[in-house]
PDBQT receptor file of N, H, CA, C and O in Angstrom, charges set to zero:
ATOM      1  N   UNK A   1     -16.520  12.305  15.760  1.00  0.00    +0.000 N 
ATOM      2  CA  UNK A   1     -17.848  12.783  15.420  1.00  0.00    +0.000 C 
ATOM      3  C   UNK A   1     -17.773  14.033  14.553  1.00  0.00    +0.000 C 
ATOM      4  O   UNK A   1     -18.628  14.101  13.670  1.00  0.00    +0.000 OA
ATOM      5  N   UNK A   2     -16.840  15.103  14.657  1.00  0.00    +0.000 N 
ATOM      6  H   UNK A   2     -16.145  15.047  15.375  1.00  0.00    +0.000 HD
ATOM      7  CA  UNK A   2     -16.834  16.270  14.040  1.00  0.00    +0.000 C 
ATOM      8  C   UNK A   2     -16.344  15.931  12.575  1.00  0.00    +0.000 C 
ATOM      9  O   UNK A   2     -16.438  16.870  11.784  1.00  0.00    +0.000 OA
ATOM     10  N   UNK A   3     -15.682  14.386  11.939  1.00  0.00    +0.000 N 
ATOM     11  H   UNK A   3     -15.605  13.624  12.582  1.00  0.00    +0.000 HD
ATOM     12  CA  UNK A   3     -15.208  14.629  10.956  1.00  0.00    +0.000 C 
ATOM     13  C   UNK A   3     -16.525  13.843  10.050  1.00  0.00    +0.000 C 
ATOM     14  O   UNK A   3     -16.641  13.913   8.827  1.00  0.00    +0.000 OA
ATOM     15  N   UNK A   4     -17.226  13.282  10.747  1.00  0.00    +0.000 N 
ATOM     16  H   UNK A   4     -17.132  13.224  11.741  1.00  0.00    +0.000 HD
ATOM     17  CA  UNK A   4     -18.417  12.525   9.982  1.00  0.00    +0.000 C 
ATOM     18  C   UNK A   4     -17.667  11.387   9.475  1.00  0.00    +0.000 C 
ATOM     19  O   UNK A   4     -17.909  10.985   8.337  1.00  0.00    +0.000 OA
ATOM     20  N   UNK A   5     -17.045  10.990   9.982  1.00  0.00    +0.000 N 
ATOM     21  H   UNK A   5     -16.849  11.317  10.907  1.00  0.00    +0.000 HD
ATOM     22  CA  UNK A   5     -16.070   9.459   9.421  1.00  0.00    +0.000 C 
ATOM     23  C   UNK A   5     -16.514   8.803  10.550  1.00  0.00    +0.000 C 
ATOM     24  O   UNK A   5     -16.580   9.099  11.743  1.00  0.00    +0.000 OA
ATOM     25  N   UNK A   6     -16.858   7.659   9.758  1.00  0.00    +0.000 N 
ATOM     26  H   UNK A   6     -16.805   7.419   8.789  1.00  0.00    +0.000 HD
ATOM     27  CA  UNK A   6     -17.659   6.397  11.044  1.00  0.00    +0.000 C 
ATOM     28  C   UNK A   6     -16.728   6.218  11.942  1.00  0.00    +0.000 C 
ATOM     29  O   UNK A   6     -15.558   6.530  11.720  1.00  0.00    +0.000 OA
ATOM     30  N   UNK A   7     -17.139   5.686  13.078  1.00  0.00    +0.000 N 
ATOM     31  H   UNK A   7     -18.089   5.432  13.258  1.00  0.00    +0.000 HD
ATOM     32  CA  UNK A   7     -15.773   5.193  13.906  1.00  0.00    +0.000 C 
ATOM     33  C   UNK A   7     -14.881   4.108  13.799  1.00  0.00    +0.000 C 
ATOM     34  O   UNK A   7     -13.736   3.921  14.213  1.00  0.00    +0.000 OA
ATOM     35  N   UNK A   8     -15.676   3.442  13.147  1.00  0.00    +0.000 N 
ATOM     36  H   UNK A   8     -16.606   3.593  12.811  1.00  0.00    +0.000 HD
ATOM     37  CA  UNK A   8     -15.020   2.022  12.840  1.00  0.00    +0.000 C 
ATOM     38  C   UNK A   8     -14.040   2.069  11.428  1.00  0.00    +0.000 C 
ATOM     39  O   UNK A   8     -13.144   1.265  11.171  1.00  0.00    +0.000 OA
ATOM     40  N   UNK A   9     -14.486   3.297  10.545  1.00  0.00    +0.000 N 
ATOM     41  H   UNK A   9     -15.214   3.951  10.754  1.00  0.00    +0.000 HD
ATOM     42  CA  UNK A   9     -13.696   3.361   9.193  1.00  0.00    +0.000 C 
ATOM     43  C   UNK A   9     -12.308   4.268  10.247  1.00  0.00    +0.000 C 
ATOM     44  O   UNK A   9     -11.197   4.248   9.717  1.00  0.00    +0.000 OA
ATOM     45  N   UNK A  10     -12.375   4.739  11.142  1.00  0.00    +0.000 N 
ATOM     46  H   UNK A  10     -13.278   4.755  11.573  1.00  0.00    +0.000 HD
ATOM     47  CA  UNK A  10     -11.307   5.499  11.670  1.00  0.00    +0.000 C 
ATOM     48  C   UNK A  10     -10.296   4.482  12.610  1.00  0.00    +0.000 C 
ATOM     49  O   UNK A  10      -9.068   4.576  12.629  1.00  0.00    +0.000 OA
ATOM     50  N   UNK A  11     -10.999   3.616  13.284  1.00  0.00    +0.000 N 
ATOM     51  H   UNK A  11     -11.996   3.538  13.269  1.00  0.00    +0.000 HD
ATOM     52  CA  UNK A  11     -10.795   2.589  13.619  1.00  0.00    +0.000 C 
ATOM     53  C   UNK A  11      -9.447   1.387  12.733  1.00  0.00    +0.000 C 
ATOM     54  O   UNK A  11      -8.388   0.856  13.068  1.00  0.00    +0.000 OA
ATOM     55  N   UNK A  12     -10.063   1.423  11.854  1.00  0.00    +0.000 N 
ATOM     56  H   UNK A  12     -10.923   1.855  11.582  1.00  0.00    +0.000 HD
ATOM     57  CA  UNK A  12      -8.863   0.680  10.788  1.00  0.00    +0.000 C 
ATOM     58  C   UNK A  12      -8.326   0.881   9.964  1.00  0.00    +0.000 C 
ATOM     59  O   UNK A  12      -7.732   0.104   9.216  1.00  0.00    +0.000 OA
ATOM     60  N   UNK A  13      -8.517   2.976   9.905  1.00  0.00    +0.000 N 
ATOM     61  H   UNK A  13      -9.000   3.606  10.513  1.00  0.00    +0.000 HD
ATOM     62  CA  UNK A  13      -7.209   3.388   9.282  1.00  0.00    +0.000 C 
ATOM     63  C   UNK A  13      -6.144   3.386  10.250  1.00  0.00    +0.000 C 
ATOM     64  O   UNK A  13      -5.025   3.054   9.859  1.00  0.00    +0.000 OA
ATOM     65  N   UNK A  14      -6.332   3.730  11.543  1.00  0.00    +0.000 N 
ATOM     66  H   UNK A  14      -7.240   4.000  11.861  1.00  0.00    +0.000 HD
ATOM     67  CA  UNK A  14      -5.470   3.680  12.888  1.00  0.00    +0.000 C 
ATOM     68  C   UNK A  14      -4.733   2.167  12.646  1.00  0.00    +0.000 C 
ATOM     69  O   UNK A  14      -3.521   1.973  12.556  1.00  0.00    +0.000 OA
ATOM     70  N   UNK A  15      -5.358   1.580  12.600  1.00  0.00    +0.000 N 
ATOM     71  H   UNK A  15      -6.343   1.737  12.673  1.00  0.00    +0.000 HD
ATOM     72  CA  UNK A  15      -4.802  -0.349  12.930  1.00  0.00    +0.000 C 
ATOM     73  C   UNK A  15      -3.916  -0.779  11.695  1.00  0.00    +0.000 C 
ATOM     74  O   UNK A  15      -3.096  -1.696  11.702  1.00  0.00    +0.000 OA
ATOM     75  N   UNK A  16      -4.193  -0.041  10.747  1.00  0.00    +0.000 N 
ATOM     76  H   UNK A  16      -4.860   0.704  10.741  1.00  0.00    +0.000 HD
ATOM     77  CA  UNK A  16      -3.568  -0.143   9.220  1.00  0.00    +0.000 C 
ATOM     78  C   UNK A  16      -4.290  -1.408   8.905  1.00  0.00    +0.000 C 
ATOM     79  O   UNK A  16      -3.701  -2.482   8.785  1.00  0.00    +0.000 OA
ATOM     80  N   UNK A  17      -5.448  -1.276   8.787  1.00  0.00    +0.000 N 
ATOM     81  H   UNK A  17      -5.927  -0.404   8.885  1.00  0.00    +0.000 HD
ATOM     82  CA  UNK A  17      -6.528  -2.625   8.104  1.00  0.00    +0.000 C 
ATOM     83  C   UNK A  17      -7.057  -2.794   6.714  1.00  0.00    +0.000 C 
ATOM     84  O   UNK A  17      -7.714  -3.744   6.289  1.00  0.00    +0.000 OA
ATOM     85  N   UNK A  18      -6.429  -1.069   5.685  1.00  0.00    +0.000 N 
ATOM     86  H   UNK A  18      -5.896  -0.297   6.031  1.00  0.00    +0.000 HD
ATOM     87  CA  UNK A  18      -6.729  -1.200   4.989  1.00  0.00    +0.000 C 
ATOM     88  C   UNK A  18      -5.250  -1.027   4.074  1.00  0.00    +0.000 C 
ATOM     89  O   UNK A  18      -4.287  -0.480   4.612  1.00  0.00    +0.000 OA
ATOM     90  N   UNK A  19      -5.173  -1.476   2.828  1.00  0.00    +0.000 N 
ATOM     91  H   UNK A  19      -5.955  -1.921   2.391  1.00  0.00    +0.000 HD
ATOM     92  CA  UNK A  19      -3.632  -1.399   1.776  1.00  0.00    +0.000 C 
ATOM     93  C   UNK A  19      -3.777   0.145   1.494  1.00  0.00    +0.000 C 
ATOM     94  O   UNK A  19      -2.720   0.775   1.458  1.00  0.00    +0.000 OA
ATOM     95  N   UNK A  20      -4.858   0.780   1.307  1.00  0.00    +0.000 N 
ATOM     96  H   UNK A  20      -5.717   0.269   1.336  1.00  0.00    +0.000 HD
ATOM     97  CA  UNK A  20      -4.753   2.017   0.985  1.00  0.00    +0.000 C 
ATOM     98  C   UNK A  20      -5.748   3.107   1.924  1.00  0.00    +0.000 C 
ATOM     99  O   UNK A  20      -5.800   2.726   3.094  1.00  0.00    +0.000 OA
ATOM    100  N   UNK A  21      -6.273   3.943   1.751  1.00  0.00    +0.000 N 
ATOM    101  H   UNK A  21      -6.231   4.252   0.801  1.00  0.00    +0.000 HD
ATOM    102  CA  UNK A  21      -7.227   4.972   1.980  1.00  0.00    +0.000 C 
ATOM    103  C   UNK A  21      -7.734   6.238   1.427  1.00  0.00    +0.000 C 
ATOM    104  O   UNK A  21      -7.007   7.229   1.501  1.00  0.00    +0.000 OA
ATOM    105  N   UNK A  22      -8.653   6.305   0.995  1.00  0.00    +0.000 N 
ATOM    106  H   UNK A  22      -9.244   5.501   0.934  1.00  0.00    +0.000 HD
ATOM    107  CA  UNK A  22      -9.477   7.162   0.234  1.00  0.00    +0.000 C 
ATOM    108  C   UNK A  22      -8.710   8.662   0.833  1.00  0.00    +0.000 C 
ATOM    109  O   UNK A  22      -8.601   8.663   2.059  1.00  0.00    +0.000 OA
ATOM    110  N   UNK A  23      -8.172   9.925   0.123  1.00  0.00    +0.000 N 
ATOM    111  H   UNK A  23      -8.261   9.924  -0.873  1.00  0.00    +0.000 HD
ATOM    112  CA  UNK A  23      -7.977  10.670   0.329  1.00  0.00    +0.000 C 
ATOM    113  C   UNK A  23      -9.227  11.908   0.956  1.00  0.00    +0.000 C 
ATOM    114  O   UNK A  23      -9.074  12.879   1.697  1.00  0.00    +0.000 OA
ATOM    115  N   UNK A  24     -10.395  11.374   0.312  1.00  0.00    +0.000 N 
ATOM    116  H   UNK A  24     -10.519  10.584  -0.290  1.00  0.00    +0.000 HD
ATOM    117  CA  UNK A  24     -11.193  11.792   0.870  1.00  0.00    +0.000 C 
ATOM    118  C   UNK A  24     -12.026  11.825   2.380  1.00  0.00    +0.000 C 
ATOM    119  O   UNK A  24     -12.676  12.736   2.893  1.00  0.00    +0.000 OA
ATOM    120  N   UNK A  25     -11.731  10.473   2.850  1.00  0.00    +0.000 N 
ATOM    121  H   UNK A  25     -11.203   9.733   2.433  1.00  0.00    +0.000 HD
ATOM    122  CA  UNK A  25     -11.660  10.337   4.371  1.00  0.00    +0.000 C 
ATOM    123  C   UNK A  25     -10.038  10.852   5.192  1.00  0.00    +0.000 C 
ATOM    124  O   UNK A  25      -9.963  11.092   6.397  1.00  0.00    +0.000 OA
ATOM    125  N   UNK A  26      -9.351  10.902   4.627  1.00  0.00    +0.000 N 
ATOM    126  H   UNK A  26      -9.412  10.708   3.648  1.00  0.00    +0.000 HD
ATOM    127  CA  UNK A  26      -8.300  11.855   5.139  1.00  0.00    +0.000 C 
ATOM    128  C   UNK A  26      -8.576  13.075   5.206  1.00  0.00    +0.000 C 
ATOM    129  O   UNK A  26      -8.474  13.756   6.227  1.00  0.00    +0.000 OA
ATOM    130  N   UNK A  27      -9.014  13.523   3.940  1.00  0.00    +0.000 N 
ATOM    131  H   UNK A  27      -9.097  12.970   3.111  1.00  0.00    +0.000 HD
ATOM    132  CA  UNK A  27      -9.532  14.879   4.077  1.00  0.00    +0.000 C 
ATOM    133  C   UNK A  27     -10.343  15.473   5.193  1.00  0.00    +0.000 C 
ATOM    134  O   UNK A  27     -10.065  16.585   5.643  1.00  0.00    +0.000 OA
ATOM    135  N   UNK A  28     -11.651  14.528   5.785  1.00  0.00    +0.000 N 
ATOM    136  H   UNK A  28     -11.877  13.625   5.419  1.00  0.00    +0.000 HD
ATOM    137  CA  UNK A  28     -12.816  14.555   6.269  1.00  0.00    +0.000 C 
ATOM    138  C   UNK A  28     -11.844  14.387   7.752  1.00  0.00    +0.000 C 
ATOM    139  O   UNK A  28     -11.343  15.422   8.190  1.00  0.00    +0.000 OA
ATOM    140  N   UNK A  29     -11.659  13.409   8.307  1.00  0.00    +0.000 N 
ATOM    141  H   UNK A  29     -12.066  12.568   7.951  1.00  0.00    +0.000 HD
ATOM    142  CA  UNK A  29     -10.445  13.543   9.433  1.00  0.00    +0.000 C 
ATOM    143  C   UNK A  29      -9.731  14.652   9.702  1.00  0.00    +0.000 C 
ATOM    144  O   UNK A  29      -9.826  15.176  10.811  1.00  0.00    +0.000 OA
ATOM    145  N   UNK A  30      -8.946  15.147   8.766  1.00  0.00    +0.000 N 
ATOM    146  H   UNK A  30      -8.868  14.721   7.864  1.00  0.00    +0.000 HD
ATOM    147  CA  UNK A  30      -8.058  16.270   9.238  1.00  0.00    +0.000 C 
ATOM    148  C   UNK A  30      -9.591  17.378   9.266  1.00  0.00    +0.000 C 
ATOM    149  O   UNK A  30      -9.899  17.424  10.457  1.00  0.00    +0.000 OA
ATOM    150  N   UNK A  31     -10.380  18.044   8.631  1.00  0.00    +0.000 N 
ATOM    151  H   UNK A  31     -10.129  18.006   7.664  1.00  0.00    +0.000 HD
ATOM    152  CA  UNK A  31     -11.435  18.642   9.138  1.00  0.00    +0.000 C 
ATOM    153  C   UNK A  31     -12.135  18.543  10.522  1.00  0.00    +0.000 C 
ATOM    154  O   UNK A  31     -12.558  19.445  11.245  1.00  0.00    +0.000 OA
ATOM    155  N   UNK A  32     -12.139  17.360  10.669  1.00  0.00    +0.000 N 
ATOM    156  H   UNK A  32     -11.795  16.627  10.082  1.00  0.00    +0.000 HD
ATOM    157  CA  UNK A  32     -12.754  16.574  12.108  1.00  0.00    +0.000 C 
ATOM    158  C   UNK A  32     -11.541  17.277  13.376  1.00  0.00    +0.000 C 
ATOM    159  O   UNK A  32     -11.754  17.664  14.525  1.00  0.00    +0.000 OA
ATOM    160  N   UNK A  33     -10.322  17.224  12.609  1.00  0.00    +0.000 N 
ATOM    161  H   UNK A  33     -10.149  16.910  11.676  1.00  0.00    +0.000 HD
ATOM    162  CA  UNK A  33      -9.507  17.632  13.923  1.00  0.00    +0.000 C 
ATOM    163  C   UNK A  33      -8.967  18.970  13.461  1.00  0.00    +0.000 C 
ATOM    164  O   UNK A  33      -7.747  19.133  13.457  1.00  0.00    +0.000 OA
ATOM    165  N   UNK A  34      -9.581  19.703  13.168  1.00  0.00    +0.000 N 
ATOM    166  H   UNK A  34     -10.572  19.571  13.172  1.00  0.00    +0.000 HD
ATOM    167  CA  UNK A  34      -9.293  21.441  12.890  1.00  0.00    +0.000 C 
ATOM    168  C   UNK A  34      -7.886  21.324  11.985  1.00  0.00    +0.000 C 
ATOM    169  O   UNK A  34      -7.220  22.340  12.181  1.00  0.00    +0.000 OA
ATOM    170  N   UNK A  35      -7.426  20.684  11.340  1.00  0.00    +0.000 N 
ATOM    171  H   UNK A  35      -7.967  19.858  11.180  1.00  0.00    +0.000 HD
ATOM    172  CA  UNK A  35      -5.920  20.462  10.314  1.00  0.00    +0.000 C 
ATOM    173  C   UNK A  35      -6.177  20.803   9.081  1.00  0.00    +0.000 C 
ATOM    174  O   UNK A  35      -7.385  20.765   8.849  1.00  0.00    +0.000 OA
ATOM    175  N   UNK A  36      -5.471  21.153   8.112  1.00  0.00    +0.000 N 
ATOM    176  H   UNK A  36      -4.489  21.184   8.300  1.00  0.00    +0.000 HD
ATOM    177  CA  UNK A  36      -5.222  21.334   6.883  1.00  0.00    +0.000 C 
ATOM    178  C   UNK A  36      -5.018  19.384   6.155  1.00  0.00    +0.000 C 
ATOM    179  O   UNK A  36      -4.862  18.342   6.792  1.00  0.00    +0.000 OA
ATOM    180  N   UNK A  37      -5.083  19.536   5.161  1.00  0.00    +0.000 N 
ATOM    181  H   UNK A  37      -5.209  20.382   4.644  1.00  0.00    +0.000 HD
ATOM    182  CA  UNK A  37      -4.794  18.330   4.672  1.00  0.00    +0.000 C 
ATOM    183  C   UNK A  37      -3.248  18.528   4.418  1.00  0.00    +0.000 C 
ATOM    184  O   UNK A  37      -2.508  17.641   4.842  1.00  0.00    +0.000 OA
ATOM    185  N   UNK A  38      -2.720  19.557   3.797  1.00  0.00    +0.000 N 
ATOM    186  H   UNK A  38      -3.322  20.278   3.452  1.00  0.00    +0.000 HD
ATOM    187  CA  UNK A  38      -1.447  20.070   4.198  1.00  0.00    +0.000 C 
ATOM    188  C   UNK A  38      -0.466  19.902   5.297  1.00  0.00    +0.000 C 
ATOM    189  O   UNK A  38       0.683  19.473   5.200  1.00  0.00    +0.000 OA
ATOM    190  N   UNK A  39      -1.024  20.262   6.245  1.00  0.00    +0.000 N 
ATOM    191  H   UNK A  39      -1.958  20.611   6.325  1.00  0.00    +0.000 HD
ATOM    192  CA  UNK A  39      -0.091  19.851   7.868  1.00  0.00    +0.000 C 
ATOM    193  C   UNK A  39      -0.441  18.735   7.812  1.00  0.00    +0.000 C 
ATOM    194  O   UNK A  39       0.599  18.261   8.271  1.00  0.00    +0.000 OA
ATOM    195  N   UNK A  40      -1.188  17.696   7.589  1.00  0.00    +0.000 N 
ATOM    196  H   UNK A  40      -2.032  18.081   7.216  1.00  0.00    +0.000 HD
ATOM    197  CA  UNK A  40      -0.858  16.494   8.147  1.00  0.00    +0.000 C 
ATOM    198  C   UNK A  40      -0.299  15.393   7.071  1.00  0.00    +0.000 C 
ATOM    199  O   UNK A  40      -0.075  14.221   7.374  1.00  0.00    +0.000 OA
ATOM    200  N   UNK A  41      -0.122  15.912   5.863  1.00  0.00    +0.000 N 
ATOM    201  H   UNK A  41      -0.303  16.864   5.617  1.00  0.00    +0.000 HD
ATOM    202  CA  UNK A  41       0.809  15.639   5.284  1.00  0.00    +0.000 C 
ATOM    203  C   UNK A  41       2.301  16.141   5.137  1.00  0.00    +0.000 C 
ATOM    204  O   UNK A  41       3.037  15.777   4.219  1.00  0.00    +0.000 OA
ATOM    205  N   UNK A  42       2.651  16.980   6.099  1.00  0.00    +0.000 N 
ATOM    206  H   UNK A  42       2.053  17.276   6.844  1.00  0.00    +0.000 HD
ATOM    207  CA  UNK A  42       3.657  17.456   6.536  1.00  0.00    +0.000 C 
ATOM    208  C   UNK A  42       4.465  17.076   7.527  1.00  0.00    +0.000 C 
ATOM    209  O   UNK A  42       5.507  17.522   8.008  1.00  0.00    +0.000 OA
ATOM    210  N   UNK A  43       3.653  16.004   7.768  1.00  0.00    +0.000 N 
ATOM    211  H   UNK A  43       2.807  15.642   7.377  1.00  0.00    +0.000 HD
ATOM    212  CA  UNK A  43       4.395  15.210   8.884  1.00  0.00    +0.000 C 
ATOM    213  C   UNK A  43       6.134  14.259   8.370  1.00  0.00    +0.000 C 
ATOM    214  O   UNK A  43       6.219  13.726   7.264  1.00  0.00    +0.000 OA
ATOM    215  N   UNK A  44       7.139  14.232   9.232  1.00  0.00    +0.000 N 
ATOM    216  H   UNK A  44       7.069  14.665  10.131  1.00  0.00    +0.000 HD
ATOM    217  CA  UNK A  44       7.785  13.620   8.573  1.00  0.00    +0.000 C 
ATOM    218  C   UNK A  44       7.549  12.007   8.039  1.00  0.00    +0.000 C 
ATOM    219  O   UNK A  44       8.210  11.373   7.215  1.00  0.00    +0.000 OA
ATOM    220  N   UNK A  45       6.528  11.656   8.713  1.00  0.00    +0.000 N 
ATOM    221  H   UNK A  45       5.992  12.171   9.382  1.00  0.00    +0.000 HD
ATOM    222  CA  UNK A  45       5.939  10.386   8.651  1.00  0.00    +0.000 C 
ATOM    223  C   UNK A  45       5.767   9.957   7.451  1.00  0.00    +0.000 C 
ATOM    224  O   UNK A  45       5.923   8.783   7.117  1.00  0.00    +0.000 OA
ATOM    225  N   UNK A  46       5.337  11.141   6.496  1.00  0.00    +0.000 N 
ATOM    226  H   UNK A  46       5.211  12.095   6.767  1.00  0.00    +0.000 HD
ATOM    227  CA  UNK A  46       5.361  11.334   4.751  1.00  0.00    +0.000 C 
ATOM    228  C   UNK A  46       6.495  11.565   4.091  1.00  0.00    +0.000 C 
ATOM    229  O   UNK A  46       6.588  11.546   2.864  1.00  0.00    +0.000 OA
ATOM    230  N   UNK A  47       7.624  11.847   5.059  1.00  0.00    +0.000 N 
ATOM    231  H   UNK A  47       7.549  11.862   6.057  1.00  0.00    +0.000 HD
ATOM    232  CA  UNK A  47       9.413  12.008   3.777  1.00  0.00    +0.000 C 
ATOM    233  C   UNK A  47       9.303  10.610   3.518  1.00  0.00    +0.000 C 
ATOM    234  O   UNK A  47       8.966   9.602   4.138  1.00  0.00    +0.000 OA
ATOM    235  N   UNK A  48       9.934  11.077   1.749  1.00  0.00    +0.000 N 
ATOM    236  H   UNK A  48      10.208  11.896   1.245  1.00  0.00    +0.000 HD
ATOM    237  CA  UNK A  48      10.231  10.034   0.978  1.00  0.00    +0.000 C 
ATOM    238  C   UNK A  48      11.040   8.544   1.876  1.00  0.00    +0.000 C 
ATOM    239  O   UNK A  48      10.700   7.370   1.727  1.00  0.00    +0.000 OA
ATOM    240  N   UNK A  49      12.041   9.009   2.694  1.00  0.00    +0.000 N 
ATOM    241  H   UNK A  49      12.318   9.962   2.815  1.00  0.00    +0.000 HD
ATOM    242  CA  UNK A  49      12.887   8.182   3.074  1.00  0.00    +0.000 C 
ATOM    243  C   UNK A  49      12.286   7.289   4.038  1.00  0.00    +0.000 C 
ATOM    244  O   UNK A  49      12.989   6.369   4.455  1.00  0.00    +0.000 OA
ATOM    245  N   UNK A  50      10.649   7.452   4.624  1.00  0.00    +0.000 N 
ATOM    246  H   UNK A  50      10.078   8.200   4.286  1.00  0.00    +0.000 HD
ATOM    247  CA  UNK A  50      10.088   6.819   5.455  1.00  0.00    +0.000 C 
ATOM    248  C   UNK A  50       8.564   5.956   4.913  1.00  0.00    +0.000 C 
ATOM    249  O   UNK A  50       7.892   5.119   5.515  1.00  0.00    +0.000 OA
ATOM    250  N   UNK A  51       8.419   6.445   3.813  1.00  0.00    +0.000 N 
ATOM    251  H   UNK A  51       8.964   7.125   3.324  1.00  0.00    +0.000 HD
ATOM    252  CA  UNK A  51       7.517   5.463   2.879  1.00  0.00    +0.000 C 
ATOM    253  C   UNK A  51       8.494   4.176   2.279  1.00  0.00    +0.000 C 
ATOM    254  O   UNK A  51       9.710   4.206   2.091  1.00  0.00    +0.000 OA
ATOM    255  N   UNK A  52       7.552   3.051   2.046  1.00  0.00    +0.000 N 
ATOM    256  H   UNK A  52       6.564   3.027   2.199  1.00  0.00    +0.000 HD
ATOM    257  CA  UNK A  52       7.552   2.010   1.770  1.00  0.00    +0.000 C 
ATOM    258  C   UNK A  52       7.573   1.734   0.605  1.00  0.00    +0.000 C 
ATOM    259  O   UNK A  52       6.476   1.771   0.049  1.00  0.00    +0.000 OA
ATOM    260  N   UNK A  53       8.777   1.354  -0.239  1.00  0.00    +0.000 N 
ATOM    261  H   UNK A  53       9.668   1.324   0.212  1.00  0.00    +0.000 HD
ATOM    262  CA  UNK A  53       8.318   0.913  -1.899  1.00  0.00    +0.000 C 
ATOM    263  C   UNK A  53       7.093   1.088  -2.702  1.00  0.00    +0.000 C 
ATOM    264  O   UNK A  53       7.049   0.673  -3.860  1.00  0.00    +0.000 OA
TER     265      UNK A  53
C-alpha cells in the first residue's frame, strides 16, 4: 500500500510473470519499502555473474 503499486502488478513481479519491468514500478516499490533504488540494486542478485544472457 505505501508504494502505490497495485497488488497484483507486485504480485507478478514476485512470480516473474512478466519478461521485463518498468523501472519505474521498481522505483515506486523500493519507496513503498523505505529503500533506495540503489540498495536494492545492490543486491548480489544483480552481479553480472548472476544475470541471465
Amino acid at each position: 500500500m505505501k508504494s502505490g503499486v497495485p497488488k497484483s502488478t507486485i504480485g507478478n513481479v514476485i512470480n516473474c510473470s512478466y519478461d521485463s519491468v518498468k523501472l519505474r514500478i521498481i522505483h515506486e516499490m523500493c519507496q513503498g519499502m523505505g529503500i533506495g533504488i540503489d540498495t536494492f540494486f545492490a543486491s548480489p542478485l544483480f552481479q553480472e555473474d548472476n544475470l541471465e544472457p
